[in-house]
ROLODREN-843116 format. One record per residue: y, z, x of N, C-alpha, C, CB in turn; residue in one letter. Coordinates in steps of 0.05 Angstrom, whole numbers, plus 5000, padded with zeros to 4 digits. Each point is the difference from the previous one (the first is absolute). Glycine has a CB too. Layout:
YZXYZXYZXYZXA ...
This chain:
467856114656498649765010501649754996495650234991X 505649784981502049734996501649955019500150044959X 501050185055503150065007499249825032502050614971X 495449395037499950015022499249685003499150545006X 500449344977498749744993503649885003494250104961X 507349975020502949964996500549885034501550474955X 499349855065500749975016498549825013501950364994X 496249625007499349795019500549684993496650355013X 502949624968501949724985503049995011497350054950X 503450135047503649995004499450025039503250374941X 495649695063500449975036498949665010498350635011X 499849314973499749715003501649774992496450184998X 505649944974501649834997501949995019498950024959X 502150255054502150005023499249825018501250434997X 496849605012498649895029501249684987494050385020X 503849544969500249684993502949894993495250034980X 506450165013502649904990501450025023499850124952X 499850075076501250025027499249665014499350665005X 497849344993499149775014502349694986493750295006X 505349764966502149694991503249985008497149984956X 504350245049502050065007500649935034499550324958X 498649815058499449845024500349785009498250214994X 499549674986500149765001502049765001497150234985X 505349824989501549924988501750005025498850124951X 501650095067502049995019499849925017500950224989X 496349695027498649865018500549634993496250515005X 503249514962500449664999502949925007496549954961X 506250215021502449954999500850135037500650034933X 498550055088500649945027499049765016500250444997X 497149464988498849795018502249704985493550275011X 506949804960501549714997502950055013497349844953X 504450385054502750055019498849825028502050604980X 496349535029499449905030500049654992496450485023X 502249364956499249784999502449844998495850144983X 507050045010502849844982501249995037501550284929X 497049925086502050035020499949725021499650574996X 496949364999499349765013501549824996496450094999X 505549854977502749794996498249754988503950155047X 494649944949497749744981499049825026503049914945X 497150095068499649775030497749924990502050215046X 495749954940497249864986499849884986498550205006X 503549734973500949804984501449785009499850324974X 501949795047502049675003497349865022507450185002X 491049895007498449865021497849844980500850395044X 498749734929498749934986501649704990497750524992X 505249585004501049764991500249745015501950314978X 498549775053500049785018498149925009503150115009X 494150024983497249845006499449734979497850515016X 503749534958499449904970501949725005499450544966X 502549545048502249775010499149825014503050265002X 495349835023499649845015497549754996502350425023X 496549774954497549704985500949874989496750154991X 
C-alpha cells in the first residue's frame, strides 16, 4: 500500500516539475522574441518623455 502512495507522489512530482520546466522555456522564448523587437518600445518611450 506504501509503495503505491510512493509512486504516485513521484508521478506528481514529475508532472509538476515537467510543467515548471515548460514554463521556464516558454518565458526565456517570449523574452528572445522581445530582444528581437530591438527595444523600439523603449526608445518610443524615450522620445514621448522628450517631447514634454
Amino acid at each position: 500500500m506504501h509503495m503505491l502512495k510512493i509512486l504516485k507522489r513521484l508521478i506528481a512530482l514529475v508532472a509538476v516539475a515537467a510543467v515548471a520546466i515548460k514554463g521556464v522555456f516558454s518565458f526565456l522564448s517570449w523574452i528572445e522574441k522581445q530582444e528581437e523587437l530591438d527595444g523600439n518600445i523603449w526608445s518610443e518611450d524615450e522620445e514621448f518623455e522628450e517631447v514634454q
